[in-house]
C-alpha positions as CSV (number, residue, x, y, z in Angstrom):
1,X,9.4,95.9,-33.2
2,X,10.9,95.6,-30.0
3,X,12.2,98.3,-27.8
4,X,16.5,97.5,-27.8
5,X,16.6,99.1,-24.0
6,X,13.4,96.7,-23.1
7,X,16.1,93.9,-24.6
8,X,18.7,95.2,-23.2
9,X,17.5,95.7,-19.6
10,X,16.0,91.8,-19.6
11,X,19.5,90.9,-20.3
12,X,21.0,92.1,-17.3
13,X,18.5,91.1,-15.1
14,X,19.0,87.6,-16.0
15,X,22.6,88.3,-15.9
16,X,22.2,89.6,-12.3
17,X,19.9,86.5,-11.5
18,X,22.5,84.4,-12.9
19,X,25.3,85.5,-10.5
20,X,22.8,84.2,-7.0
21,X,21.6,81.2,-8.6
22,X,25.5,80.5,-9.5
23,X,26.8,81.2,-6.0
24,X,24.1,79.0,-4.7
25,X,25.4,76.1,-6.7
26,X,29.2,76.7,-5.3
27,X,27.6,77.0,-1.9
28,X,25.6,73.8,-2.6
29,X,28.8,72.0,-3.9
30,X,30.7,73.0,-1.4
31,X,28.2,72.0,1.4
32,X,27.1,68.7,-0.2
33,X,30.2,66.7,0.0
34,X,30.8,67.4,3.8
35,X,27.2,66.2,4.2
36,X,27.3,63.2,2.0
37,X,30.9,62.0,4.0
38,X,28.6,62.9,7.3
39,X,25.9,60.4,5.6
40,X,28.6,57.8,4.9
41,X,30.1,58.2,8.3
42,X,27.1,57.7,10.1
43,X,25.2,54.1,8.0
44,X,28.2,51.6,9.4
45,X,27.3,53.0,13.4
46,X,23.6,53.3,12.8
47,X,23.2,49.6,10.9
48,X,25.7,48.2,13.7
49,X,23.5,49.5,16.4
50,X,20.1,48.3,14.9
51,X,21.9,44.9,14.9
52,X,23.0,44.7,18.3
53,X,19.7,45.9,19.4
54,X,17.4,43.4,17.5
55,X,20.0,40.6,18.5
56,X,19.7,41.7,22.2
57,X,16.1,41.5,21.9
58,X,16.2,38.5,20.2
59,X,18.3,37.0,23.4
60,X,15.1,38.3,25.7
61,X,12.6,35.8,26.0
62,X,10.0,38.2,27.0
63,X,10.3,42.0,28.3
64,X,8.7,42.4,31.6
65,X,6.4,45.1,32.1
66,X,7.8,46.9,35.3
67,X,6.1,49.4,37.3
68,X,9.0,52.0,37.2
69,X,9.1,55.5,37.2
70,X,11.5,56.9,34.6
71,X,13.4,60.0,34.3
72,X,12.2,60.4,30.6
73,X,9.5,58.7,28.3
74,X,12.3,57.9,26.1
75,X,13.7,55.5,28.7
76,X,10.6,53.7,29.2
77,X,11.3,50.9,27.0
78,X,8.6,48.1,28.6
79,X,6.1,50.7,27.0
80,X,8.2,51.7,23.8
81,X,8.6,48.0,23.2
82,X,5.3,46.6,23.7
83,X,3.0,46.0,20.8
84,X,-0.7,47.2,20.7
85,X,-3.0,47.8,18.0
86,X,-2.4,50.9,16.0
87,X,-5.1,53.7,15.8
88,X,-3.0,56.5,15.6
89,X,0.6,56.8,13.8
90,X,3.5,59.2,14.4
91,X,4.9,60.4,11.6
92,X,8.0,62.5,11.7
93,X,8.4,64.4,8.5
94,X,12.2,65.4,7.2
95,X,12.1,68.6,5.0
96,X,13.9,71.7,4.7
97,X,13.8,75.4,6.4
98,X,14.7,76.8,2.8
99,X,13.6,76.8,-0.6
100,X,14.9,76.8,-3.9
101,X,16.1,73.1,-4.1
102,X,13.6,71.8,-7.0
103,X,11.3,69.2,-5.9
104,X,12.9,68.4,-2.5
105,X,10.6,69.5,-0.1
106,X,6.9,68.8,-3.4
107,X,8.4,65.1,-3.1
108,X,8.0,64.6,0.5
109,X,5.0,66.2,1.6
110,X,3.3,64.7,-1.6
111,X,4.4,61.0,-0.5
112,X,3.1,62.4,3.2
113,X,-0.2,62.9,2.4
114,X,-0.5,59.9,0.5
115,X,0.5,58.1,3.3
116,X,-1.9,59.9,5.2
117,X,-4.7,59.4,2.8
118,X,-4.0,55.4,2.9
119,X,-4.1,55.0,7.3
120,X,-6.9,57.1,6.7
121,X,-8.5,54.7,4.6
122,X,-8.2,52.2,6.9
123,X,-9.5,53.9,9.8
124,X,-5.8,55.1,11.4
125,X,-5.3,58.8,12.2
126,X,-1.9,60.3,11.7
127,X,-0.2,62.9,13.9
128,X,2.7,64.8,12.5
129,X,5.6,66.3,14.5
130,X,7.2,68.2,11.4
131,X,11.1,69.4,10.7
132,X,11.5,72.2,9.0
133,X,9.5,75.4,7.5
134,X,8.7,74.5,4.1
135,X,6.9,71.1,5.2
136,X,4.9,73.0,7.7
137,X,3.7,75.7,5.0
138,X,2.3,72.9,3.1
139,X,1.3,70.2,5.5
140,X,-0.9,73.2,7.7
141,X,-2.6,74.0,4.4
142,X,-4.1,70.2,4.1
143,X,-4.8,69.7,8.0
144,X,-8.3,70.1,7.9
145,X,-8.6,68.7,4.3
146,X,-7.0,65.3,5.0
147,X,-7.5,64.9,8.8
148,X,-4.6,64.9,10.2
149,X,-2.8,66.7,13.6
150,X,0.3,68.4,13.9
151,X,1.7,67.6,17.3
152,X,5.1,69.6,17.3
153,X,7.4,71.6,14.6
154,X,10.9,72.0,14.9
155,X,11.3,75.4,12.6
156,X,14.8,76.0,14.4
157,X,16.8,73.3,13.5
158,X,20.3,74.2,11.7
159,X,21.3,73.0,8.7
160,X,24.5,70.9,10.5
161,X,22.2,67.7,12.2
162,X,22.9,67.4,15.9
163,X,22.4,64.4,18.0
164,X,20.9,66.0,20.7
165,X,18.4,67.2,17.9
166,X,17.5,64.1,17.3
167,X,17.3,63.4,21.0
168,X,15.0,66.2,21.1
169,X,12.6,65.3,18.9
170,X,12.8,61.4,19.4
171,X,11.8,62.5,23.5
172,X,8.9,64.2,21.9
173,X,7.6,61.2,20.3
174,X,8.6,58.9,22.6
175,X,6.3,60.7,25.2
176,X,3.6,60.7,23.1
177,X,3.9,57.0,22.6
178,X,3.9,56.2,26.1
179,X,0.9,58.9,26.8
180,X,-1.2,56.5,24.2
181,X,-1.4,59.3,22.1
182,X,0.2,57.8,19.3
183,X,0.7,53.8,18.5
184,X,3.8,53.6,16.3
185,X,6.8,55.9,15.1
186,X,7.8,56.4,11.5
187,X,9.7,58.8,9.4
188,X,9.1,60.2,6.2
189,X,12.9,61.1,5.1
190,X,14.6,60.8,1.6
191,X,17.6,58.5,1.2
192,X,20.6,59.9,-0.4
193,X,22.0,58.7,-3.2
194,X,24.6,60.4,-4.8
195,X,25.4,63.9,-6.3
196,X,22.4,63.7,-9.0
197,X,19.5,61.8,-7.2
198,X,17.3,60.6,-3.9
199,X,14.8,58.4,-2.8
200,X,11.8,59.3,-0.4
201,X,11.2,57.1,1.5
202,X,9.0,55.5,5.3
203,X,11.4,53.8,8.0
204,X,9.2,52.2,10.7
205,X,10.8,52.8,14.3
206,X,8.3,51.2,16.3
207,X,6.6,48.8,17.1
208,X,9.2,46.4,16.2
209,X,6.7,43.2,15.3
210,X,7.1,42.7,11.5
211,X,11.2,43.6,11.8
212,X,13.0,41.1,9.8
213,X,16.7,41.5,9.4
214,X,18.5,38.6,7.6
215,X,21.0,38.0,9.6
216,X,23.0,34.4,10.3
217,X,22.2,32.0,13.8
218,X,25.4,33.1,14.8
219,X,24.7,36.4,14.3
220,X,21.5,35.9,16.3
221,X,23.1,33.7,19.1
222,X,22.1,34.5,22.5
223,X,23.7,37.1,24.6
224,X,24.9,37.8,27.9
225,X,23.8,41.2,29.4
226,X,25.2,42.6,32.8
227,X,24.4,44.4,35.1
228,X,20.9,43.1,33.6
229,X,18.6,43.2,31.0
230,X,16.5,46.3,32.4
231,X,19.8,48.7,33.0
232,X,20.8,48.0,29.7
233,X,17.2,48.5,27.3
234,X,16.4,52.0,29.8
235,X,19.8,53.3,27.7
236,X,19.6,51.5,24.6
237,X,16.0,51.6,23.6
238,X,17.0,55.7,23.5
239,X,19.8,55.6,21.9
240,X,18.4,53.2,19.4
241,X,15.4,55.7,18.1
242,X,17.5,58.9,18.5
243,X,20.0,57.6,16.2
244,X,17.4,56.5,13.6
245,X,16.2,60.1,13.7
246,X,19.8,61.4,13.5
247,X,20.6,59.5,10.6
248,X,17.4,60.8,8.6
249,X,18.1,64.1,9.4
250,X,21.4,63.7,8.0
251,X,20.0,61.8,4.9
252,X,17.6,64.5,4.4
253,X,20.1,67.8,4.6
254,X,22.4,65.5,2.1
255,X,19.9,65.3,-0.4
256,X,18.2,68.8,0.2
257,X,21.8,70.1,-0.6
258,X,22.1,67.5,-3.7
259,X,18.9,68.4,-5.2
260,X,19.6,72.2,-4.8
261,X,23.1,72.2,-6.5
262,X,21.4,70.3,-9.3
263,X,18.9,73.2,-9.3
264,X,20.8,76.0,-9.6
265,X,22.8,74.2,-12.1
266,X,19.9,74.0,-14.2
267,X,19.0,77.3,-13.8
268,X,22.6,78.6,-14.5
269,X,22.4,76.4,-17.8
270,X,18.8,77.9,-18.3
271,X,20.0,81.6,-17.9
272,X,22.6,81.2,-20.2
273,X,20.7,79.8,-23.1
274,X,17.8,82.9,-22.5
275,X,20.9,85.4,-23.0
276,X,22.2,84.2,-25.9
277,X,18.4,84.0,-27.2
278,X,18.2,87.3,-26.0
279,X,21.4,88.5,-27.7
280,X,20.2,87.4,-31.4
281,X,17.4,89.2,-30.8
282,X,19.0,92.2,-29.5
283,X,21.6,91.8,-33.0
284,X,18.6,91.3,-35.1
285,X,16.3,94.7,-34.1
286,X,19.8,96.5,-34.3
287,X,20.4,95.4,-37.1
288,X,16.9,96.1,-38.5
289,X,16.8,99.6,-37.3
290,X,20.7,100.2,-38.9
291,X,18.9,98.9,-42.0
292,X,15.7,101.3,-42.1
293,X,18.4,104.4,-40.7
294,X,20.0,103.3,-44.3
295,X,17.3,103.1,-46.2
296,X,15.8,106.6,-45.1
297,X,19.4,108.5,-45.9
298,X,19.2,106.6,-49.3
299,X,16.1,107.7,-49.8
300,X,16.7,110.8,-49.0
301,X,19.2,111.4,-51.0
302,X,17.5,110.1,-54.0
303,X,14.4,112.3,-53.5
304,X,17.5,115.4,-53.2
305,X,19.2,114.8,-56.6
306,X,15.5,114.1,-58.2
């Protein structure tokens, strides 16, 4: 029969694990709707942008390759923009620096290595520049396995998305691009959704060949650029990936913040059915043992007068 102290003591330890995974939730909750009004903020600017860029490009008859030495790779938009096979892809994976938030950080790196897996099926290697801890844990394990490189991590990152982040990390790609180390930029994010659910998904940043936005001829009508066509893509071309990479950053904290609130919920809801199971069996040996205490006096007694 079991021990009523063993019982007893496994009751408040899942009591006491109840009270963290409970504050995580509030902290979760609390942290979740700034992010998911961050998220909502941001679409309108970042879809806006992505349509004044692809109509300004659509203006360009042809972008000429200049001979021009620019401050950053990031500004070098005849490279950026030009289209060449692919043999190696950039992928920029979006996961999180902490755990406990279900199958956030399982989900991505499994749909990143299948990714991998297919380019390397068709003969494209895959280099990874990596955001956040838990993605690098389990994407170093596979390096050798599936073939892949890690060019860069970014372990640092808070969990508040900055723009110059973003800037940060689209500069590294954007330098490896115009090195010919990589032949085309894409992220492996998740797309929020609301309180209770996400998507994982692959944006393609470059090269912008099989981009089809259905937009209206007006929409598409020609455009007049001062002071020229060259001033304006050096600034826009950068502004244009960093804020693709902002915006997935702040997709991905929304619904690393989602799926931990719905987490801890479930193991709140999960402690609390253990206790009670726990309780019935603490009332039931108690009870037991009350019982045989009984018996034995009665006995006892009997034996006595006999």
């Amino acid at each position: 029969m079991a021990n009523l102290k063993l019982i007893k003591n496994r009751i408040n330890s899942i009591k006491s694990t109840q009270k963290i995974t409970r504050a995580m939730k509030m902290v979760a909750s609390a942290k979740v709707k700034k992010s998911e009004n961050k998220v909502k903020a941001s679409r309108p600017f970042t879809f806006e942008l992505e349509k004044v860029f692809y109509r300004l490009l659509h203006s360009v008859c042809e972008i000429e390759s200049k001979e021009t030495d620019f401050k950053e790779p990031l500004n070098n938009y005849p490279v950026l923009l030009k289209a060449r096979p692919i043999k190696n892809v950039g992928l920029l994976i979006m996961t999180s620096n902490k755990g406990l938030s279900g199958a956030f950080n399982a989900n991505v790196v499994r749909h990143t290595l299948k990714i991998v897996q297919d380019y390397k099926e068709q003969g494209i290697g895959c280099e990874l520049f990596i955001v956040g801890q838990k993605g690098f844990n389990a994407l170093k394990r596979q390096e050798e396995e599936y073939g892949f490189k890690i060019s860069a991590t970014y372990l640092n990152f808070s969990e508040t998305p900055t723009s110059s982040q973003a800037r940060l990390v689209a500069t590294d790609m954007a330098r490896e691009f115009v090195n010919g180390n990589i032949d085309s930029m894409e992220i492996i994010t998740t797309r929020f959704r609301n309180m209770m659910s996400y998507s994982v998904e692959k944006w393609d940043i470059l090269p912008l060949d099989d981009v089809d936005f259905e937009y209206t001829k007006e929409e598409f009508s020609d455009m007049e650029v001062e002071p020229n066509i060259s001033s304006v893509l050096s600034e826009l071309v950068p502004l244009f990936i960093s804020s693709i990479i902002f915006q997935a950053m702040l997709e991905s904290v929304a619904s690393e913040l989602a799926s931990r609130m719905t987490a801890m919920s479930a193991a709140c809801n999960n402690a609390d059915e253990m206790i009670q199971k726990l309780t019935v069996d603490y009332n039931k040996v108690r009870q037991a043992l009350i019982t045989q205490e009984l018996t034995e006096i009665t006995g006892g007694s009997t034996a006595k007068n006999n």
